[in-house]
Jmol script that loads the backbone (N, CA, C; Angstrom):
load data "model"
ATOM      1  N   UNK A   1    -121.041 103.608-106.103  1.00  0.00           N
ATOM      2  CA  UNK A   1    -119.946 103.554-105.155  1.00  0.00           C
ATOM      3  C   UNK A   1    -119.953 104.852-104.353  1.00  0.00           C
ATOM      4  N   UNK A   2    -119.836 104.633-102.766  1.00  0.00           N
ATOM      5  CA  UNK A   2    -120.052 105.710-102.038  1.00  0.00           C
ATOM      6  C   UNK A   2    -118.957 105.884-101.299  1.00  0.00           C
ATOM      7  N   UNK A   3    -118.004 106.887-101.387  1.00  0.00           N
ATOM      8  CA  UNK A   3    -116.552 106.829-100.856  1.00  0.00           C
ATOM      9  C   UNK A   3    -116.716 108.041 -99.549  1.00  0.00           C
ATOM     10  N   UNK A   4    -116.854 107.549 -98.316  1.00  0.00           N
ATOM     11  CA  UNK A   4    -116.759 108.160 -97.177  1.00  0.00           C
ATOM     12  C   UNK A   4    -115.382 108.332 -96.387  1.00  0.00           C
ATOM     13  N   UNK A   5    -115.026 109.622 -96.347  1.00  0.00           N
ATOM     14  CA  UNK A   5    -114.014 109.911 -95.450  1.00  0.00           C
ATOM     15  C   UNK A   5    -114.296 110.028 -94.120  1.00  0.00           C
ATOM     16  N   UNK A   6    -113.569 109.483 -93.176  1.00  0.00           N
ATOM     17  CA  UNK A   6    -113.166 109.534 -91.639  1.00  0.00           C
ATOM     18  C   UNK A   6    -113.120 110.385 -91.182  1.00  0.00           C
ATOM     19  N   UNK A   7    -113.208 111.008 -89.835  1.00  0.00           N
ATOM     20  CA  UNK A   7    -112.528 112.084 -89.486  1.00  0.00           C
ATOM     21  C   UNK A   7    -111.941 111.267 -87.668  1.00  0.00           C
ATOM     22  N   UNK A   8    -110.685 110.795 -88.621  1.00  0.00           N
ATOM     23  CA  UNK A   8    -109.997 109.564 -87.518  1.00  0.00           C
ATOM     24  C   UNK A   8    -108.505 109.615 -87.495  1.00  0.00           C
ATOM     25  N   UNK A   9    -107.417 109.924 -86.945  1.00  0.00           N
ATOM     26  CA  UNK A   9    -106.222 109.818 -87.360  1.00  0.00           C
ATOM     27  C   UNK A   9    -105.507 108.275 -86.732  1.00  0.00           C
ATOM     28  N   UNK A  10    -104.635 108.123 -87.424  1.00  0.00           N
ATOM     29  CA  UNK A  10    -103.936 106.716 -87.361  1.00  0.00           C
ATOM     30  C   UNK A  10    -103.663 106.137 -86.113  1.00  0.00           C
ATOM     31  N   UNK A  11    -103.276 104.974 -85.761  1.00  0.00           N
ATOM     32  CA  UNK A  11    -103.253 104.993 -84.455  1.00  0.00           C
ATOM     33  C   UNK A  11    -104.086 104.858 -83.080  1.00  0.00           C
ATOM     34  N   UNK A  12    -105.429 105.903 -84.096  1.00  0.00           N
ATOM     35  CA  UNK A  12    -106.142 106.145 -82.514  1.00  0.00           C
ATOM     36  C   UNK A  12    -106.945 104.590 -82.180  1.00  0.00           C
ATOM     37  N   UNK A  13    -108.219 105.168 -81.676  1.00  0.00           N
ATOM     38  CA  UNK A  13    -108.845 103.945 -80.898  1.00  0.00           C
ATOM     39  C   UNK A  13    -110.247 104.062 -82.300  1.00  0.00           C
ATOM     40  N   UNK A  14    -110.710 105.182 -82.485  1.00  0.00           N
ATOM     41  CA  UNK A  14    -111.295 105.035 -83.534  1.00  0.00           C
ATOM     42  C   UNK A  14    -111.118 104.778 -84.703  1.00  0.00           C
ATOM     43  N   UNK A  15    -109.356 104.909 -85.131  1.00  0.00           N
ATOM     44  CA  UNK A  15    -108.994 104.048 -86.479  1.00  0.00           C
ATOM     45  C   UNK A  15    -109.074 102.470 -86.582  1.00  0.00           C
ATOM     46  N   UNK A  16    -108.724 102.572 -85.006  1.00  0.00           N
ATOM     47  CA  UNK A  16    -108.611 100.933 -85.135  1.00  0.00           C
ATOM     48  C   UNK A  16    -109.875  99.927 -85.458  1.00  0.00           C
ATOM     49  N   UNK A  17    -111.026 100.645 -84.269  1.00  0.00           N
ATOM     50  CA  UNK A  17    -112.348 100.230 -84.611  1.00  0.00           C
ATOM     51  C   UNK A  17    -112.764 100.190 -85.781  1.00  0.00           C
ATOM     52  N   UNK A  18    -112.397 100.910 -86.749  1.00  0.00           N
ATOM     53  CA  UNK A  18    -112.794 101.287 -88.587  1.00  0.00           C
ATOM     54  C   UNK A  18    -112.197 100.058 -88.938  1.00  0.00           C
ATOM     55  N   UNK A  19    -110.856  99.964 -88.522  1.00  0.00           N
ATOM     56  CA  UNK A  19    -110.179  98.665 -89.557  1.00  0.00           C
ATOM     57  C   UNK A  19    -110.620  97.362 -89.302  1.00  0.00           C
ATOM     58  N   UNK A  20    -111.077  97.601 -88.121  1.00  0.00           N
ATOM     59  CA  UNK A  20    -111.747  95.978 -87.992  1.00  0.00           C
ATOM     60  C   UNK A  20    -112.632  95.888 -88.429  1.00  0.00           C
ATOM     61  N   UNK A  21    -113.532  97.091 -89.298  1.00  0.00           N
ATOM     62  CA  UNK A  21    -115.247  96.769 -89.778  1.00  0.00           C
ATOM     63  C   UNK A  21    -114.667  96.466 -91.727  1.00  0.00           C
ATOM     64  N   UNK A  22    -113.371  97.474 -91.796  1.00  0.00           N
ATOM     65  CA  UNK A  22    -113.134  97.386 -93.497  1.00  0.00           C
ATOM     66  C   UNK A  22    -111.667  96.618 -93.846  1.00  0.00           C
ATOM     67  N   UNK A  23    -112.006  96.132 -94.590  1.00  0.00           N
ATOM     68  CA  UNK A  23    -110.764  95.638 -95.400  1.00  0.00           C
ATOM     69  C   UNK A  23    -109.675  97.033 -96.254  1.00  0.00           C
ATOM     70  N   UNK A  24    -108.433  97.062 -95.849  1.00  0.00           N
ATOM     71  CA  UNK A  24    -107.734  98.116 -95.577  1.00  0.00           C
ATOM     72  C   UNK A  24    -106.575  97.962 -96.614  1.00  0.00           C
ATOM     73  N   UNK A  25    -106.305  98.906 -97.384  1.00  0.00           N
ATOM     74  CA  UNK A  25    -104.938  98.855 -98.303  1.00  0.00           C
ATOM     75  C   UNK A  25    -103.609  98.105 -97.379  1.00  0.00           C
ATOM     76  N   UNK A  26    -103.511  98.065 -96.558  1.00  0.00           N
ATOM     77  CA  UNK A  26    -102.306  97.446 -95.906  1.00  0.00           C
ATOM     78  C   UNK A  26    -102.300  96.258 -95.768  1.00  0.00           C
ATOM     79  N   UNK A  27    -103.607  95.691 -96.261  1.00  0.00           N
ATOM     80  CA  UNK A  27    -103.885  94.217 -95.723  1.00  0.00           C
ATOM     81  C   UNK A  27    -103.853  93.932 -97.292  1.00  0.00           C
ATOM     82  N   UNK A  28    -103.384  94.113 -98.477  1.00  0.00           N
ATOM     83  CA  UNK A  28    -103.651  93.855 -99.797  1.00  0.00           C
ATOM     84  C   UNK A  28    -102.534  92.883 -99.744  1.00  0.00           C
ATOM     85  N   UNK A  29    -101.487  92.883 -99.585  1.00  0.00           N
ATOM     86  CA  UNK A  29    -100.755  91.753 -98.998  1.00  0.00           C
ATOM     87  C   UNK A  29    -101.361  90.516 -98.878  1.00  0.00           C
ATOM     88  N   UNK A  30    -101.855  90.443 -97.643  1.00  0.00           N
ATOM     89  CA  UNK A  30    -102.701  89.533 -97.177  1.00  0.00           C
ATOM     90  C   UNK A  30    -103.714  89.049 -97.848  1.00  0.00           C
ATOM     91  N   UNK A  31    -104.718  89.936 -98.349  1.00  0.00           N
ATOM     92  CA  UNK A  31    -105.552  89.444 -99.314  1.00  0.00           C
ATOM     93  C   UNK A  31    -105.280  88.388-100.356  1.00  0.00           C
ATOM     94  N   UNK A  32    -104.088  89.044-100.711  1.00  0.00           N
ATOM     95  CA  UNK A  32    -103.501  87.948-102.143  1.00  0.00           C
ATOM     96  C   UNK A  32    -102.828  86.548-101.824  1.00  0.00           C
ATOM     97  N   UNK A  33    -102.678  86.609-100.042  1.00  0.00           N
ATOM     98  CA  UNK A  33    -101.797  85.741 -99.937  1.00  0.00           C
ATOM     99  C   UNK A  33    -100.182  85.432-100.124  1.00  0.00           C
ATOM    100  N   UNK A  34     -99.600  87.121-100.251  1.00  0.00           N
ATOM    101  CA  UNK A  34     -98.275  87.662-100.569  1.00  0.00           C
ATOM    102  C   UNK A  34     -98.084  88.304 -99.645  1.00  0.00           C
ATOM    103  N   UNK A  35     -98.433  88.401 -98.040  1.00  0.00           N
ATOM    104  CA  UNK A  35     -97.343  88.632 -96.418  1.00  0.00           C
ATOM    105  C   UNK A  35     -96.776  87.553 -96.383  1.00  0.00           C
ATOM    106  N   UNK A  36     -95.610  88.387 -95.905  1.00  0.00           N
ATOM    107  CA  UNK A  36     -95.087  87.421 -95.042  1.00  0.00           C
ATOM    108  C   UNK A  36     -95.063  87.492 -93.524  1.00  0.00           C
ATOM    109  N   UNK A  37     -96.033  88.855 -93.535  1.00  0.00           N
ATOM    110  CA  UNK A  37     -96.293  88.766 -91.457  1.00  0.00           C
ATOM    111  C   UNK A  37     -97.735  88.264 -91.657  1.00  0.00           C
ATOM    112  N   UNK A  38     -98.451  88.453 -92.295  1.00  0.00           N
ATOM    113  CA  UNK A  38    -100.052  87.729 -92.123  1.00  0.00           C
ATOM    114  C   UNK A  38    -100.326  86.783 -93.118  1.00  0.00           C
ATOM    115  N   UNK A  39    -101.191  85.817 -93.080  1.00  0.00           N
ATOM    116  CA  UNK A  39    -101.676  85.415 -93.887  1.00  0.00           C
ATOM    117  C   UNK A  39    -103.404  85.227 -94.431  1.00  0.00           C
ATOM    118  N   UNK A  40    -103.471  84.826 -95.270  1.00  0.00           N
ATOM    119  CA  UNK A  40    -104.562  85.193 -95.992  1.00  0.00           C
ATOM    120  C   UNK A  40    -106.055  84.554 -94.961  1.00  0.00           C
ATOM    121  N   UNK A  41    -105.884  83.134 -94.214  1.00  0.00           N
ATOM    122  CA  UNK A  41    -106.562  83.468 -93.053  1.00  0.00           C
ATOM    123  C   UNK A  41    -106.967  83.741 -92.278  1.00  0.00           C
ATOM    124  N   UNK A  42    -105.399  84.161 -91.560  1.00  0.00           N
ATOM    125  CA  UNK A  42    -105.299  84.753 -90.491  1.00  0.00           C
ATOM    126  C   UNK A  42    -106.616  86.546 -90.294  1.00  0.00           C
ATOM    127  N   UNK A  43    -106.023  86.982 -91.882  1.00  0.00           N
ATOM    128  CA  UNK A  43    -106.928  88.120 -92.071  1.00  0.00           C
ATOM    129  C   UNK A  43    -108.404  87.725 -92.170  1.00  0.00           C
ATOM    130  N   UNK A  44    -108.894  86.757 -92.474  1.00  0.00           N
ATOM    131  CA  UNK A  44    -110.219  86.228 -92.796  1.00  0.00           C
ATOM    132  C   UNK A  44    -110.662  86.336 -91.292  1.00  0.00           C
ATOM    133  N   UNK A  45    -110.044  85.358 -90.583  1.00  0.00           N
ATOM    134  CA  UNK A  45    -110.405  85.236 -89.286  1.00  0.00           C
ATOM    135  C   UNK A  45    -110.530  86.239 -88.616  1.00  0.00           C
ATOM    136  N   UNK A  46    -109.342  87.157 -88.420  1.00  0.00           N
ATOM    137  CA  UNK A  46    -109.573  88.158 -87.218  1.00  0.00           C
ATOM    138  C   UNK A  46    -110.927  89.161 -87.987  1.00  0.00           C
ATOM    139  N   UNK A  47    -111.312  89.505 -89.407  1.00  0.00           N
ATOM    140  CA  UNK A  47    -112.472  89.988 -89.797  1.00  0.00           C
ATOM    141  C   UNK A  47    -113.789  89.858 -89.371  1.00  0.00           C
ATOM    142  N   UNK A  48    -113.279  88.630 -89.431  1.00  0.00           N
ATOM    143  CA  UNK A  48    -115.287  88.084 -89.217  1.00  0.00           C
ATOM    144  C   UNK A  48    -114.914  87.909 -87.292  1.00  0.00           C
ATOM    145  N   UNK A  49    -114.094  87.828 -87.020  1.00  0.00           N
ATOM    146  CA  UNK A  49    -114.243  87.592 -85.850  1.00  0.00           C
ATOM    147  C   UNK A  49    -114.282  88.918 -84.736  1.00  0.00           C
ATOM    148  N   UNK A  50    -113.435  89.413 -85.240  1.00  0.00           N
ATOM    149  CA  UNK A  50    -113.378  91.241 -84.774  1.00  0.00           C
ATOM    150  C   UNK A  50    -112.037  90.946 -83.984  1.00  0.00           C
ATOM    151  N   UNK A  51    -111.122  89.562 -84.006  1.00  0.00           N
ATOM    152  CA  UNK A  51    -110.361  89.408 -82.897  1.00  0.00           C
ATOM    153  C   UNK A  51    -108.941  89.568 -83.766  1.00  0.00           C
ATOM    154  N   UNK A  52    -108.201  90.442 -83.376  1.00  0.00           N
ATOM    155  CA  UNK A  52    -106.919  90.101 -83.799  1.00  0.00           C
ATOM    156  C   UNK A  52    -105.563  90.115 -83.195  1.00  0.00           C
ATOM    157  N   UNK A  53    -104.458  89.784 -83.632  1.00  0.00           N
ATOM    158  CA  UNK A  53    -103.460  90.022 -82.842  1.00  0.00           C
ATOM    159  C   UNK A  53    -102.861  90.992 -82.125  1.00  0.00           C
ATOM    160  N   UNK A  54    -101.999  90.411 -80.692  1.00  0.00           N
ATOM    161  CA  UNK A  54    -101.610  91.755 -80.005  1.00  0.00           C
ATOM    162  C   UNK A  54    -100.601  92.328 -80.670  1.00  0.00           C
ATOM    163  N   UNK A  55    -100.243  93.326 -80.298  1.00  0.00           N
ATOM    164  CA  UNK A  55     -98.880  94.267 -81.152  1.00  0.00           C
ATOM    165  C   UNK A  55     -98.122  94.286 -80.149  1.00  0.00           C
ATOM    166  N   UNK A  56     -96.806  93.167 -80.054  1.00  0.00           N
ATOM    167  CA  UNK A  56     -95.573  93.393 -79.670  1.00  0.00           C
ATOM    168  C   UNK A  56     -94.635  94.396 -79.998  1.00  0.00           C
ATOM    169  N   UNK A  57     -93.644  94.612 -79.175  1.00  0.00           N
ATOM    170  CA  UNK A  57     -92.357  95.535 -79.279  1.00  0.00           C
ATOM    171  C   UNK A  57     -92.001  95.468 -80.722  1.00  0.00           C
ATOM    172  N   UNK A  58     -92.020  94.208 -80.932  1.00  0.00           N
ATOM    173  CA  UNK A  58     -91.080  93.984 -82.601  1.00  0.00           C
ATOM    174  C   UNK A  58     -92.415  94.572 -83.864  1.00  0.00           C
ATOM    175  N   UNK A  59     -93.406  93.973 -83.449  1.00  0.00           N
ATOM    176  CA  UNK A  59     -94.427  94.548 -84.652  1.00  0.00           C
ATOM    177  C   UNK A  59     -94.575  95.742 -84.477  1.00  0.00           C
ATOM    178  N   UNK A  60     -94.333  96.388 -83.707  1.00  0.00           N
ATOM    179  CA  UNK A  60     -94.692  98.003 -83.506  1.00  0.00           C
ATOM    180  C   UNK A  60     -93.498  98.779 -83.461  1.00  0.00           C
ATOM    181  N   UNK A  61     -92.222  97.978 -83.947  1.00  0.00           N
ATOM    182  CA  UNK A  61     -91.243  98.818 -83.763  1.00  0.00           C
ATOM    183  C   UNK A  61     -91.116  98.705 -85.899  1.00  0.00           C
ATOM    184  N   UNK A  62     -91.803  97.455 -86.757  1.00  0.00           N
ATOM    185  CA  UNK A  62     -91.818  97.251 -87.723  1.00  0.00           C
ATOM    186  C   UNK A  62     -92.929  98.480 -88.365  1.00  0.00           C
ATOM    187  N   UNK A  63     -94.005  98.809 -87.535  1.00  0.00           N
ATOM    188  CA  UNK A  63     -94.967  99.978 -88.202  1.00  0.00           C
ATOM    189  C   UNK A  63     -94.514 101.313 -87.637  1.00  0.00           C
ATOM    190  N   UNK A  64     -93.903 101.406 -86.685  1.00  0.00           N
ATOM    191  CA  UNK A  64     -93.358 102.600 -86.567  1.00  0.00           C
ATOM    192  C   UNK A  64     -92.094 103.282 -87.872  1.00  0.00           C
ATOM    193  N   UNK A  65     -91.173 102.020 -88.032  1.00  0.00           N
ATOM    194  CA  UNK A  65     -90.449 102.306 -89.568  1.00  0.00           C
ATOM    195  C   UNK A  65     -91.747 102.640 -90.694  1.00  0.00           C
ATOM    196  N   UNK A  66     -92.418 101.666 -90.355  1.00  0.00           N
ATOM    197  CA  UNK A  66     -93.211 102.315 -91.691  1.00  0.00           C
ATOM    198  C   UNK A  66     -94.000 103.529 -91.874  1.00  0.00           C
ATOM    199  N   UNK A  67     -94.300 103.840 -90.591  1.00  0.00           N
ATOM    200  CA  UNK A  67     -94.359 105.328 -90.634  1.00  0.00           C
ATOM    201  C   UNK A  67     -93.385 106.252 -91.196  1.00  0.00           C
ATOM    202  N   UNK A  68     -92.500 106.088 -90.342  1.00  0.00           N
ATOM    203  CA  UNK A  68     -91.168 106.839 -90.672  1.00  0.00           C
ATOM    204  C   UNK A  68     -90.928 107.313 -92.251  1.00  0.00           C
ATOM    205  N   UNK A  69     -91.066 105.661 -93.152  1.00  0.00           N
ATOM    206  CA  UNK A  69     -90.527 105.668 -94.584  1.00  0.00           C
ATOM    207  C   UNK A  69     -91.728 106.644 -94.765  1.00  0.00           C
ATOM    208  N   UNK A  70     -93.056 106.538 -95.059  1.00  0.00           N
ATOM    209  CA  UNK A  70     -94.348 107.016 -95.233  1.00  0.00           C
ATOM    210  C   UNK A  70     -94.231 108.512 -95.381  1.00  0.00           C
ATOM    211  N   UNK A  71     -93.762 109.300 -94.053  1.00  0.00           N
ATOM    212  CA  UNK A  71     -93.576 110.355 -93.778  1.00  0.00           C
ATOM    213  C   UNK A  71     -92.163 111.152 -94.285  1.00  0.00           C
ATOM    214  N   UNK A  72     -91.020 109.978 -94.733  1.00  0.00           N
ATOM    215  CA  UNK A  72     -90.268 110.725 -95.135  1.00  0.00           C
ATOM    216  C   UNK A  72     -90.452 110.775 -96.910  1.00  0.00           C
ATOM    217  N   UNK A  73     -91.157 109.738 -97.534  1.00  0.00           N
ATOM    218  CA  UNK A  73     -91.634 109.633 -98.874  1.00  0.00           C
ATOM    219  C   UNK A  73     -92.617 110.957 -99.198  1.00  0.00           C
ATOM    220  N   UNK A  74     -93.042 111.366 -98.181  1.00  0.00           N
ATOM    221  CA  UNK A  74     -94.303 112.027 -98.528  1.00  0.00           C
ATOM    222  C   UNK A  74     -93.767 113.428 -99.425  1.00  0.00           C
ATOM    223  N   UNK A  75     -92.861 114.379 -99.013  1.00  0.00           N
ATOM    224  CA  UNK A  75     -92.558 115.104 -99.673  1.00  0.00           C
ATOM    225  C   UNK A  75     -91.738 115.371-100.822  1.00  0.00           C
ATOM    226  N   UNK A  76     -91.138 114.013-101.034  1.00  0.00           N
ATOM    227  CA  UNK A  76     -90.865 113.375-102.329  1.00  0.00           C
ATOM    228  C   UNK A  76     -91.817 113.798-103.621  1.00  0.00           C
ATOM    229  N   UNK A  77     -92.673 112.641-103.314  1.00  0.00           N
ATOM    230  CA  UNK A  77     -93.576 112.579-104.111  1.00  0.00           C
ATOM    231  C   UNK A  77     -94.589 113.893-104.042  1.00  0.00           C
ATOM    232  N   UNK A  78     -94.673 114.341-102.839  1.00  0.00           N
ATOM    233  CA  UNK A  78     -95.376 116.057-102.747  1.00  0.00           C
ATOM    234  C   UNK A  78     -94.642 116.694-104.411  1.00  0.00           C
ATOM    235  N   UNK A  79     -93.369 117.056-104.193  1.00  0.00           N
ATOM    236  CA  UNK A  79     -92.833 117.630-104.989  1.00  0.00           C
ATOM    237  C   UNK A  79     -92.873 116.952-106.723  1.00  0.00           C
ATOM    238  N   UNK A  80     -92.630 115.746-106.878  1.00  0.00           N
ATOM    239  CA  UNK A  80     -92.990 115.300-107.982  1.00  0.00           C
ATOM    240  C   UNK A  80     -94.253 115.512-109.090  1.00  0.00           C
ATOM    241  N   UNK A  81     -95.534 115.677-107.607  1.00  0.00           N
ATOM    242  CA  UNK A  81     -96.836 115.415-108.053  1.00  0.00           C
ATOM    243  C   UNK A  81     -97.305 116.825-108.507  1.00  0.00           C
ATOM    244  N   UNK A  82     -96.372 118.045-107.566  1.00  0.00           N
ATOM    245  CA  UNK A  82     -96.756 119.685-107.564  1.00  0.00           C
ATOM    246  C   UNK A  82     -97.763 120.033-106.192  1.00  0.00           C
ATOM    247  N   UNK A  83     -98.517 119.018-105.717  1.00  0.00           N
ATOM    248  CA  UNK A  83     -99.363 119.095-104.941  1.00  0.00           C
ATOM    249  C   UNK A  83     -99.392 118.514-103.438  1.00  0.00           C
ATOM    250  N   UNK A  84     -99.918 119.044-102.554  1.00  0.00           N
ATOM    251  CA  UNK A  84     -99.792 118.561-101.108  1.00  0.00           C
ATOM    252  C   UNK A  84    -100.748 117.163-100.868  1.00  0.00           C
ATOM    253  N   UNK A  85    -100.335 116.399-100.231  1.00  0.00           N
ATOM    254  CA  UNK A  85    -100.805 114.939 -99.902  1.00  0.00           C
ATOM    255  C   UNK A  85    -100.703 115.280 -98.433  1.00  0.00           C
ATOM    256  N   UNK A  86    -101.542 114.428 -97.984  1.00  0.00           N
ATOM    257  CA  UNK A  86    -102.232 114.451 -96.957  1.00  0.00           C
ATOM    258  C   UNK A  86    -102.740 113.251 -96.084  1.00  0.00           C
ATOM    259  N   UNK A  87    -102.495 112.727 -94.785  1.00  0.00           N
ATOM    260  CA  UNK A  87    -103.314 111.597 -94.331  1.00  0.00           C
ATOM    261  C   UNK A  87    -104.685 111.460 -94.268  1.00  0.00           C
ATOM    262  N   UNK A  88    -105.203 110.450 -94.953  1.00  0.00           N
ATOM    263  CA  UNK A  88    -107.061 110.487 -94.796  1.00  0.00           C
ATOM    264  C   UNK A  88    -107.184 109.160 -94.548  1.00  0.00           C
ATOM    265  N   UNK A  89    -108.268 108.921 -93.992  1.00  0.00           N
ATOM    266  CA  UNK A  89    -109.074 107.804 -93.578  1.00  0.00           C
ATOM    267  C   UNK A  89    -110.832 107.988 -94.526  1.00  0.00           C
ATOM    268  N   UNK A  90    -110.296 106.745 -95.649  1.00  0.00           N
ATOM    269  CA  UNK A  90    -111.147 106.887 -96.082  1.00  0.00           C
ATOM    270  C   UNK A  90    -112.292 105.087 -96.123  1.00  0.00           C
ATOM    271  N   UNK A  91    -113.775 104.869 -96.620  1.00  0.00           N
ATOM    272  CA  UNK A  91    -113.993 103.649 -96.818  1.00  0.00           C
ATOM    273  C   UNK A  91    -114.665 104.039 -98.447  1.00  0.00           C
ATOM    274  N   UNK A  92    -115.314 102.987 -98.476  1.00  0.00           N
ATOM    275  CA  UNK A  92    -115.975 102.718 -99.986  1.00  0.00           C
ATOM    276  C   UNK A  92    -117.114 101.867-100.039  1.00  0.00           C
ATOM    277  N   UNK A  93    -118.490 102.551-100.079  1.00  0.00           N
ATOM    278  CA  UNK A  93    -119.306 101.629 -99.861  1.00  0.00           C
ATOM    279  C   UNK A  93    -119.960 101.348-101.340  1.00  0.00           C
ATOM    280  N   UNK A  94    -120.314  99.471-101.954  1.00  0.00           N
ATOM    281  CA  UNK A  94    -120.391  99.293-102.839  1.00  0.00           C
ATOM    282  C   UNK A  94    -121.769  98.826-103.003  1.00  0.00           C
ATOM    283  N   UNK A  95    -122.774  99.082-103.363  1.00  0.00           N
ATOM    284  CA  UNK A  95    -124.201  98.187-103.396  1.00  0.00           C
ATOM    285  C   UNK A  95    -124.349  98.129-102.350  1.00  0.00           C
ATOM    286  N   UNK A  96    -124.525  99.207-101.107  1.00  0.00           N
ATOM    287  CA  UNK A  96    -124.720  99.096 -99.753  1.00  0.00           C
ATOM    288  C   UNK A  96    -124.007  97.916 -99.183  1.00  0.00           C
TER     289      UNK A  96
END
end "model"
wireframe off; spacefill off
backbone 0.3
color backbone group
């Protein structure tokens, strides 16, 4: 197992390009078939296809909260853990 970090921050145009090549902790939801904004095809499809949905006002006003929570959790758990956390962009390559 070969675990490569990014040097990409969230948002950009090069994160996005990454998420369309890897299957992404946010989509674990989806994977299982437990969203209730995506579903488990929907993710299949836009994968293999590279095509996915546009981001309306409402979906982007739904990941902007989740930023928000993200960023206000972070020093929470900073303090719990003793140690600084950090945003990374990482993948995982398995048997090539």
């Amino acid at each position: 197992m070969n675990r490569i970090t990014h040097e990409c921050q969230q948002g950009t145009q090069a994160w996005l390009d990454l998420r369309a090549k890897h299957f992404t902790a946010s989509e674990a939801s989806a994977m299982m078939g437990e969203s209730k904004y995506q579903t488990r095809s929907a993710l299949l499809k836009a994968k293999a296809t590279g095509i996915s949905e546009e981001v309306d006002a409402g979906k982007q006003r739904l990941f902007d909260a989740g930023h928000a929570a993200e960023a206000a959790a972070r020093p929470l758990i900073e303090e719990q853990l003793g140690t600084e956390l950090y945003p990374v962009t990482m993948s995982v390559e398995i048997d090539g």
